[in-house]
ROBA-746910 format. One line per field, with one value per residue: chain; residue in three letters; x, z, y of N, C-alpha, C in turn; residue number from 1. Coordinates in steps of 0.1 Angstrom, whole numbers, plus 5000, padded with zeros to 4 digits. Atoms other than C-alpha are relative to their C-alpha. Layout:
REM residues N
kette = (A;...)
rest = (ALA;...)
n_X = (X;...)
n_Z = (Z;...)
n_Y = (Y;...)
ca_X = (X;...)
ca_Z = (Z;...)
ca_Y = (Y;...)
c_X = (X;...)
c_Z = (Z;...)
c_Y = (Y;...)
nr = (NUM;...)
//
This chain:
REM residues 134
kette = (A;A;A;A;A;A;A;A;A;A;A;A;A;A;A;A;A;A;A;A;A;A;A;A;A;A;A;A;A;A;A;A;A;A;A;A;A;A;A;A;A;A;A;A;A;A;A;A;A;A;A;A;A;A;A;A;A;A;A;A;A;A;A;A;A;A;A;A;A;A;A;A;A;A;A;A;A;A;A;A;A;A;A;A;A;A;A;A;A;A;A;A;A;A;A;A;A;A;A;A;A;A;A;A;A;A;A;A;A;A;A;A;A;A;A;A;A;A;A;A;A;A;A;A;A;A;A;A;A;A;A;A;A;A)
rest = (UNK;UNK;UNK;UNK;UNK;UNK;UNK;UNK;UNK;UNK;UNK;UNK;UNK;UNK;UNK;UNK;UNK;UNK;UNK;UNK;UNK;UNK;UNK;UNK;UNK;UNK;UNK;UNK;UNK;UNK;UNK;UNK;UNK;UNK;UNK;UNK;UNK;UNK;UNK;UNK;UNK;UNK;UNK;UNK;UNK;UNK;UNK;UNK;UNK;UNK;UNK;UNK;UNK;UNK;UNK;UNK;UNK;UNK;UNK;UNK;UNK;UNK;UNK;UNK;UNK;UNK;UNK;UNK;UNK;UNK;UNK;UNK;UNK;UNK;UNK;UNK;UNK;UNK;UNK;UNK;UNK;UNK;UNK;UNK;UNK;UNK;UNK;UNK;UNK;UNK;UNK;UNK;UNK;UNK;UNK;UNK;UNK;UNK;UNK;UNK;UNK;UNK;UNK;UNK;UNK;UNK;UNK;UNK;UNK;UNK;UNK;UNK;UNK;UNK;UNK;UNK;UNK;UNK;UNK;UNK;UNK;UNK;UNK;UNK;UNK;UNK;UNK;UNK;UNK;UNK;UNK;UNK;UNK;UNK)
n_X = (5011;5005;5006;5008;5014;5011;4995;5014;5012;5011;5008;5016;5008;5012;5006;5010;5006;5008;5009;5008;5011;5011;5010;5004;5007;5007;5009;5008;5010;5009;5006;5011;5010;5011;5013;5001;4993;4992;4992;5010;5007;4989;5001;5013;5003;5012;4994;5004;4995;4981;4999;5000;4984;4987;4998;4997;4986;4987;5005;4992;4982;4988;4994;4987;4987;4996;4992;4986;4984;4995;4997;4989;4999;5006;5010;5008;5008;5011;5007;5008;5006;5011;5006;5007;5012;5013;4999;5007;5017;5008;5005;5010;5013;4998;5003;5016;5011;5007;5004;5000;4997;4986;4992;5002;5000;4990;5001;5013;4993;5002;4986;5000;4996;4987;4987;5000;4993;4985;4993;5004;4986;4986;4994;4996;4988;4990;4995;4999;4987;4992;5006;4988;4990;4991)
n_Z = (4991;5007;5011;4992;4993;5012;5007;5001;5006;5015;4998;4997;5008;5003;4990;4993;5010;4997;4989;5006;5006;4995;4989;5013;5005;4986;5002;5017;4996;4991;5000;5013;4993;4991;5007;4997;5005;4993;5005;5003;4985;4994;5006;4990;4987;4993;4986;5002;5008;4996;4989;5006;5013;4991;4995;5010;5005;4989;5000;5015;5001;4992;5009;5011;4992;4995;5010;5001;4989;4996;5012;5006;5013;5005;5003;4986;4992;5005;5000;4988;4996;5004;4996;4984;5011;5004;4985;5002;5006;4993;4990;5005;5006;4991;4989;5009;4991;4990;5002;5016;5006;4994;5008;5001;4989;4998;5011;4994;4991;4988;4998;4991;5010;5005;4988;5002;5014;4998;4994;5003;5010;4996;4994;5012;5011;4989;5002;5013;4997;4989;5003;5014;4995;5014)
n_Y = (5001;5000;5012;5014;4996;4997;5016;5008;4987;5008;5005;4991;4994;5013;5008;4986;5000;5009;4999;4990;5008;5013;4989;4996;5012;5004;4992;5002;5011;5003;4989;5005;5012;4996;4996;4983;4991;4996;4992;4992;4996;4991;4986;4998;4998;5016;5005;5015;5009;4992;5013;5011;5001;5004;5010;5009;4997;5009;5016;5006;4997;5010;5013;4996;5000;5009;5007;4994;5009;5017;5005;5006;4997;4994;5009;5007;4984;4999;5014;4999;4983;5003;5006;4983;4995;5009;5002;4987;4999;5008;4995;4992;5002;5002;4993;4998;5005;4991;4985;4996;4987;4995;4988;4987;4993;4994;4989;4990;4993;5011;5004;5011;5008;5000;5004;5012;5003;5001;5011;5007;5001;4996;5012;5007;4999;5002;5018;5007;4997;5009;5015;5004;5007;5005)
ca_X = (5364;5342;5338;5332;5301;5287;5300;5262;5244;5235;5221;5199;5195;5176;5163;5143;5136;5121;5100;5089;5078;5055;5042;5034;5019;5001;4985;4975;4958;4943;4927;4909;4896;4878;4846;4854;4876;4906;4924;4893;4881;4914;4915;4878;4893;4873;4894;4877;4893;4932;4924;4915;4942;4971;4967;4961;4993;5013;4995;5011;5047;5052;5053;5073;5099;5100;5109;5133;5152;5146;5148;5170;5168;5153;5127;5120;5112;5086;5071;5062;5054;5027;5015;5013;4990;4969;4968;4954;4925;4913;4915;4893;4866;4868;4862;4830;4814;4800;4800;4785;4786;4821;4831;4803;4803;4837;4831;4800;4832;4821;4855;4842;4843;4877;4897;4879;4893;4923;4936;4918;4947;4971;4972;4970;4999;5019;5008;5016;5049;5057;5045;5075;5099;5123)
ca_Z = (5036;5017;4990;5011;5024;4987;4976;4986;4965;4932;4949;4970;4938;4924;4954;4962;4926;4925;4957;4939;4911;4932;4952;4917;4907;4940;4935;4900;4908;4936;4931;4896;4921;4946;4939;4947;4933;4959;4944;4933;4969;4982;4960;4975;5008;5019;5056;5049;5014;5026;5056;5040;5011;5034;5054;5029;5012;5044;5045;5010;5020;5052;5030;5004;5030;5043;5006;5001;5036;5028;4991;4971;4943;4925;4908;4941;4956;4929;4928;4965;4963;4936;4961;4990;4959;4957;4993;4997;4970;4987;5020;5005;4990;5022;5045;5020;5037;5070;5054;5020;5009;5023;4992;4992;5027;5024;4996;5017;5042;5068;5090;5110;5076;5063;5097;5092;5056;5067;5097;5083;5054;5078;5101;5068;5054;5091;5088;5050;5060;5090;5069;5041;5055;5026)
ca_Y = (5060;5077;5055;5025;5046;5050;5009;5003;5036;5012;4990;5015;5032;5001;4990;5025;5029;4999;5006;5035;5018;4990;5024;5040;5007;5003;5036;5033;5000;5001;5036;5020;4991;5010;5021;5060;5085;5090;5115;5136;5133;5146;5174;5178;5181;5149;5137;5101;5096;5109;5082;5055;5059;5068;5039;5018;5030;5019;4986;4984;4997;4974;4942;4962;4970;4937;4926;4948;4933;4897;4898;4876;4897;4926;4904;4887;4922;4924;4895;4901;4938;4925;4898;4932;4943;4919;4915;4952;4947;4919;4936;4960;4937;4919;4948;4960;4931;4946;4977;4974;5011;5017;5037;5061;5066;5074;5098;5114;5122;5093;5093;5057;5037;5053;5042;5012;5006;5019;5002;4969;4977;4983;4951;4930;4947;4945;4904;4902;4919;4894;4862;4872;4847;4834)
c_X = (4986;4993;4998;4986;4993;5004;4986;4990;4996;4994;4988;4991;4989;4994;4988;4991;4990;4986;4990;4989;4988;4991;4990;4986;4989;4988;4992;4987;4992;4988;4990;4991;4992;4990;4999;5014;5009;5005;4990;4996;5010;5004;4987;5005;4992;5012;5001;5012;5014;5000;5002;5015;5013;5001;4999;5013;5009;4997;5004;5012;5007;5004;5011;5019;5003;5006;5009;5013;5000;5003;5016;5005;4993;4985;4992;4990;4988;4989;4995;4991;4985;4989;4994;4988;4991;4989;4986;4986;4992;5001;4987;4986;4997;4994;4988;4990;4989;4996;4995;5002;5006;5001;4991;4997;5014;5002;4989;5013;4996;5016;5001;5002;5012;5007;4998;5006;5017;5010;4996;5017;5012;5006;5002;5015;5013;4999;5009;5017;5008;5003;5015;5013;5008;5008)
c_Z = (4994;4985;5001;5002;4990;4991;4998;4990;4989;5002;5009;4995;4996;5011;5005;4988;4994;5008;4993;4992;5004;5005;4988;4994;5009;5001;4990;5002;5010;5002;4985;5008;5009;4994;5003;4994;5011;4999;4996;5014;5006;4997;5006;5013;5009;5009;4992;4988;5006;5012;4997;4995;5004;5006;4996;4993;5013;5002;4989;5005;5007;4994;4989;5006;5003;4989;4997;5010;4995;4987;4990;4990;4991;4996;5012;5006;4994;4998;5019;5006;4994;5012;5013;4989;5002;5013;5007;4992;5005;5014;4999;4994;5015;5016;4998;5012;5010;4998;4988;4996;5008;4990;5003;5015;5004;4991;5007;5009;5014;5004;5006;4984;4995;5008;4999;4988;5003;5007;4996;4992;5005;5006;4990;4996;5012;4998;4989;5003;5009;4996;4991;5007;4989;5008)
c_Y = (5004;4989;4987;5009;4997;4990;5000;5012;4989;4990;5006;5005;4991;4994;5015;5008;4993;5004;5009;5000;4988;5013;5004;4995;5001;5012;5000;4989;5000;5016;4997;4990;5005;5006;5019;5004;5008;5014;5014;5006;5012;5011;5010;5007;4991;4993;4987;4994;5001;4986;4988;4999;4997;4987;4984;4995;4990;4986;4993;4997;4992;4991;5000;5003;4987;4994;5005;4993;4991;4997;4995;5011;5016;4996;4994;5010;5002;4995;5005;5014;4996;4992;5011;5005;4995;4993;5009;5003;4993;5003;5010;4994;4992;5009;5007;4986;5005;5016;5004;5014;5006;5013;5011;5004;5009;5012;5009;5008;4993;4997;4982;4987;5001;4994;4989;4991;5004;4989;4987;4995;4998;4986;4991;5006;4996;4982;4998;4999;4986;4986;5002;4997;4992;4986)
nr = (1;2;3;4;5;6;7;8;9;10;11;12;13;14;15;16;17;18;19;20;21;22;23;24;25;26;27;28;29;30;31;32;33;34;35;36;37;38;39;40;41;42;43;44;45;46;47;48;49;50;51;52;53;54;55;56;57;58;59;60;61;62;63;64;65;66;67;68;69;70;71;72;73;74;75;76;77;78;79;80;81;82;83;84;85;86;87;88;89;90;91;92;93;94;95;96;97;98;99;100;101;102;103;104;105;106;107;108;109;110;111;112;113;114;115;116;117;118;119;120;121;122;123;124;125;126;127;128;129;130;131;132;133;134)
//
């Protein structure tokens, strides 16, 4: 009985290690594209950046979940986590528009630009997610 439970562990293992790695990735990259210093901020104590970022993040991860259900493949999963990537930067140059100095408002500790950059991230990532139909 037991070891029916834990038939599926090597594929969760790769499939959550994976995730890990696009999250990793997701952070890396998209914290060199914005025009502010997340991580710095957040060490700061700066609300705005932790807003932004987090919800950014989750605007990454829905689409990444969704590739993990619908994916054929390992490879596949990746290939779509990258496109949640790419997704996410251009939600971000995209939402600069109306707001040109998003980043340093959000680095002053402006909460009405972070929520805006955030959730902005977030319904994108809830569409990107809904759109990955195989």
């Amino acid at each position: 009985m037991i070891l029916q439970s834990l038939a599926g562990l090597p594929a969760f293992l790769v499939y959550f290690c994976t995730a890990l790695v696009a999250v990793v990735s997701f952070l890396f990259v998209y914290t060199r594209v914005t025009h502010h210093d997340e991580f710095q901020l957040i060490r700061d104590n700066v609300p705005s950046a932790a807003i932004a970022l987090g919800l950014s993040l989750l605007g990454f991860v829905l689409p990444v979940v969704s590739a993990i259900a619908h994916s054929a493949n390992v490879v596949d999963c990746l290939i779509w986590s990258t496109i949640a990537l790419i997704v996410q930067i251009a939600v971000y140059f995209i939402v600069r528009i109306p707001v040109p100095n998003l980043s340093g408002r959000i680095a002053a500790g402006e909460l009405a630009p972070a929520i805006w950059l955030g959730l902005a991230s977030l319904a994108a990532g809830a569409l990107n997610a809904a759109s990955m139909i195989y």
